[in-house]
Structures are given as structure tokens and as C-alpha cells.
C-alpha positions in Angstrom: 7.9 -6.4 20.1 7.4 -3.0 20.6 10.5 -0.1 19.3 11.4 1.0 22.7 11.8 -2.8 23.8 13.8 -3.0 20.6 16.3 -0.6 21.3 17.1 -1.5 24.6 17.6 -5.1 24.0 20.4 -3.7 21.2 21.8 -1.8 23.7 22.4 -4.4 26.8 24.1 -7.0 23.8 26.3 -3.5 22.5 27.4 -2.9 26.1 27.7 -6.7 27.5 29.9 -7.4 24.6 32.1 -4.5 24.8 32.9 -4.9 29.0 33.9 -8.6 28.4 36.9 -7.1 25.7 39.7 -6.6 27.8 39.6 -9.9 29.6 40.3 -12.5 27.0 43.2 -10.2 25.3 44.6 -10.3 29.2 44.5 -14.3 28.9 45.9 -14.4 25.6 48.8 -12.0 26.6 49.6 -14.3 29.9 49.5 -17.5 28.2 51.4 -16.2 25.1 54.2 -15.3 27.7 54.4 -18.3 28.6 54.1 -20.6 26.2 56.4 -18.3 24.3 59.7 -20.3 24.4 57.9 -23.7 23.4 55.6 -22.9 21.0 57.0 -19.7 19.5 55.4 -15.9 19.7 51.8 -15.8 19.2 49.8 -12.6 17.6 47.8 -10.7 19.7 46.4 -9.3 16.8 44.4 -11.8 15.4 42.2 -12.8 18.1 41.6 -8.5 18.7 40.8 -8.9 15.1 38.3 -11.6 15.4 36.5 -10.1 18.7 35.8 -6.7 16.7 34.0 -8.4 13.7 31.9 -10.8 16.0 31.2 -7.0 18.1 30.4 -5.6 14.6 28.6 -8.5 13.4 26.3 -8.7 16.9 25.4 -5.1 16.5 24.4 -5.6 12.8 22.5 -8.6 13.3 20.5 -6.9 17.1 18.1 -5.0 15.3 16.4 -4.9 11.4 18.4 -4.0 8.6 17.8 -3.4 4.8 18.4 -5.8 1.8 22.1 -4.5 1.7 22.6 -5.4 5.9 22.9 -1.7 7.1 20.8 -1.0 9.7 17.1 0.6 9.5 16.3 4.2 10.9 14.1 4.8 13.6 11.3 5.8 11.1 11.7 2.5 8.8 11.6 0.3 12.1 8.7 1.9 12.9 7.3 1.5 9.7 8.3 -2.5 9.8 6.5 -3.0 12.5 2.8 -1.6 11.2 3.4 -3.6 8.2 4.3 -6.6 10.5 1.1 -6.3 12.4 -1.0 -5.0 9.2 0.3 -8.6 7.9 -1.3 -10.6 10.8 -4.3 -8.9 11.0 -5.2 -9.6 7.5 -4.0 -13.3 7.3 -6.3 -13.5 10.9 -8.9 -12.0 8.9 -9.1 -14.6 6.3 -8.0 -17.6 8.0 -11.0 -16.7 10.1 -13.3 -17.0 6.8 -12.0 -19.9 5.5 -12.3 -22.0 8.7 -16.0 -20.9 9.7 -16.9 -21.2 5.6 -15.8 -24.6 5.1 -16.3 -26.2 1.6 -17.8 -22.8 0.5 -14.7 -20.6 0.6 -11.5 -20.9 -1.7 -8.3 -20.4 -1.1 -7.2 -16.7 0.1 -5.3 -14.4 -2.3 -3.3 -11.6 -0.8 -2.1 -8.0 -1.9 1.8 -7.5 -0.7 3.7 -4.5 0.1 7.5 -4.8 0.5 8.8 -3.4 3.5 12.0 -1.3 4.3 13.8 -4.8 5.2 12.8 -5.7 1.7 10.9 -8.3 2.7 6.6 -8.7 1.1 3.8 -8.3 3.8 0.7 -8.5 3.2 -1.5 -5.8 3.4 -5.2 -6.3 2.2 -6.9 -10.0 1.2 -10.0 -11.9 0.0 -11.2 -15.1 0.4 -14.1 -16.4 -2.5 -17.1 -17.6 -1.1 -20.3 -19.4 -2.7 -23.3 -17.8 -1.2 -25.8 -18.6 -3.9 -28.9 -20.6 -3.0 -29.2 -24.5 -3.4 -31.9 -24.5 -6.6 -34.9 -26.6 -6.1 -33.7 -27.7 -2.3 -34.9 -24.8 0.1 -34.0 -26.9 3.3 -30.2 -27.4 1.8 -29.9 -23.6 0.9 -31.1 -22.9 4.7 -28.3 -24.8 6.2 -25.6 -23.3 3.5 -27.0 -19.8 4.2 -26.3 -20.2 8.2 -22.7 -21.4 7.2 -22.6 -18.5 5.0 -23.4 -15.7 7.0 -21.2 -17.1 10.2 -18.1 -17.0 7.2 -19.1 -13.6 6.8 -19.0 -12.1 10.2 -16.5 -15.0 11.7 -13.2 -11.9 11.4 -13.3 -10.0 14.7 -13.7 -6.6 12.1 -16.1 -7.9 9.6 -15.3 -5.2 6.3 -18.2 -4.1 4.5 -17.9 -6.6 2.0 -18.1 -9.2 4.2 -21.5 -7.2 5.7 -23.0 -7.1 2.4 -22.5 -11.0 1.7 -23.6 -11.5 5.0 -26.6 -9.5 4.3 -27.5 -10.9 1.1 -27.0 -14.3 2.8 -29.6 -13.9 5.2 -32.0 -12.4 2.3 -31.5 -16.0 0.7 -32.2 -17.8 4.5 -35.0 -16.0 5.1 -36.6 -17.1 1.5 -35.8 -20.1 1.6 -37.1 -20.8 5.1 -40.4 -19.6 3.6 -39.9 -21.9 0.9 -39.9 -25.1 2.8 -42.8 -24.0 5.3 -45.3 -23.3 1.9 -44.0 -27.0 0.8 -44.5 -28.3 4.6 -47.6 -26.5 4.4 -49.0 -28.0 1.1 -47.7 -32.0 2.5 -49.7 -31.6 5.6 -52.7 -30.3 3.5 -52.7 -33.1 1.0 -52.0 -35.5 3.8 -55.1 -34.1 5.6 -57.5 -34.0 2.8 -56.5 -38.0 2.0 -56.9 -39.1 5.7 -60.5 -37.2 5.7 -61.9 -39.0 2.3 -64.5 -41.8 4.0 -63.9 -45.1 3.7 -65.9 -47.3 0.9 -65.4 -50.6 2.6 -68.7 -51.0 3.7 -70.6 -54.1 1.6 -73.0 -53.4 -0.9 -76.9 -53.0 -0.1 -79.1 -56.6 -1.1 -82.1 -56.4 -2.9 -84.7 -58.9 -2.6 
């Protein structure tokens, strides 16, 4: 929610609650009067007293406040709600790693900031990842590399760390890919050269 809709939302619960005052006191007065010879005088006071602190207590609790319950200024609301926003940007940003990563991310780790309402937001993260290659296994490292790189650029604002792992990720795809065609390469040569040795099945020449 944006400041301006802020406000005004503090406002209309301000001025509802104030116009809605003098009715119940009116009530209280007429049924005091006559109640007044069974039941004995009743305060007025008490009742006024208990209106004004739920007034009080409705135009405390409308809009932010600090640790100690007074309200925020205009700037420090405005300030809230950056951090508020800088806060779900960032956990978007890593959630969005860890789910496209899968078993090769950890957990996210998060750097806070405490805002005027005294309350931590986050405000910059990481997420480990294991890009390395697969040793010995070039198909394997292929498919981890693909899972890599869409880890890397999965955010909707990929930072340059993520562009650099992504990069590097795709240095290790495109190696390995050559990898398994040289192995492909030297199977189908070996497979050819034993399919084209002739056959010795033939039976031996006779001599008279």
C-alpha cells in the first residue's frame, strides 16, 4: 500500500470514530435517567472515559509506529515502505534460485537492516550453488550445467554474480558437450573398425 492510500485510510477511521461520539453518551444519559431510581445514579464519566482511549488507541494502532508506539513521520513511513519492498524483492530473488537450482543450491542467507518500526528487513542475499563439473562423467556434468545456468538467470534481475556463474556454467557445458562427442566419436570408431575385420570362418584348404 502505497503513503497516500495510507493516510487516507487513517483519516476516514479518525473521522468515523469521532461523528459516532455523541450518540452513545445521549443513550447512556436517557437510560441513566431512567433507570435512576431503581438502580441508583450511573457515571457518565466512565463510559466518555473508555470511548476516548479506544479513539486514542484506533488512531495509534491506523498507521506504523516506532518500537515505543508513537507514531512514524512522513519520512520514516516512507522509508518503511522501500525497506518493505527492498525485502520482497530480495527474498523473490533467491527463492527464485533455490527453486530453479534444485539439489545444487543451499539454503539462502540474508543481510538485515532494521527499519524505523524497529522491525529487521532484509536488504541484500545469497544463495550457494555447486556449479563445478561432474569429474570423469561429461554427459552428467551437461545436464548439471543446464540446471545451473537456468539457477543463475531464473531472478527476473539476474546480479552480476549470478551472470558470472552463469557464464562460467555454460564454459563447463560447452566442454563437456565436447567431451562426450570425442568419447561418442572414438565408440563408433572402434565399433566400426571391429564390424569391418573379415570373417575367418571359412574351412581350411585340403591338400591331396
Amino acid at each position: 500500500m502505497d503513503i497516500s492510500a495510507l493516510n487516507a485510510f487513517s483519516g476516514s477511521t479518525a473521522t468515523w470514530s469521532a461523528s459516532n461520539l455523541p450518540t452513545p453518551r445521549v443513550e447512556r444519559n436517557e437510560a441513566s435517567s431512567q433507570r435512576s431510581k431503581a438502580d441508583g445514579p450511573l457515571s457518565n464519566a466512565e463510559p466518555s472515559k473508555e470511548t476516548d482511549e479506544r479513539t486514542e488507541s484506533s488512531e495509534k494502532t491506523a498507521g506504523p509506529t516506532r518500537p515505543d508506539g508513537t507514531p512514524l513521520a512522513p519520512e520514516e513511513i516512507q522509508q518503511l515502505e522501500q525497506l518493505k519492498q527492498t525485502d520482497r524483492e530480495v527474498r523473490q530473488h533467491e527463492m527464485a534460485h533455490q527453486t530453479a537450482g534444485g539439489p545444487y543450491t543451499g539454503g539462502a542467507s540474508y543481510d538485515y537492516e532494521v527499519g524505523p518500526d524497529g522491525k529487521r528487513y532484509a536488504v541484500a542475499g545469497e544463495v550457494p550453488i555447486d556449479y563445478g563439473p561432474v569429474p570423469g562423467d561429461p554427459q552428467a556434468t551437461v545436464e548439471k550445467m543446464q540446471t545451473v545456468i537456468a539457477a543463475a538467470m531464473a531472478p527476473a534481475d539476474p546480479s552480476p554474480k549470478d551472470l558470472q556463474v552463469a557464464a562460467q556454467a555454460r564454459q563447463y557445458l560447452l566442454e563437456a558437450k565436447l567431451e562426450a562427442a570425442q568419447k561418442q566419436s572414438e565408440m563408433n570408431q572402434a565399433r566400426g573398425e571391429h564390424d569391418s575385420e573379415p570373417a575367418n570362418d571359412e574351412p581350411p584348404e585340403q591338400t591331396a
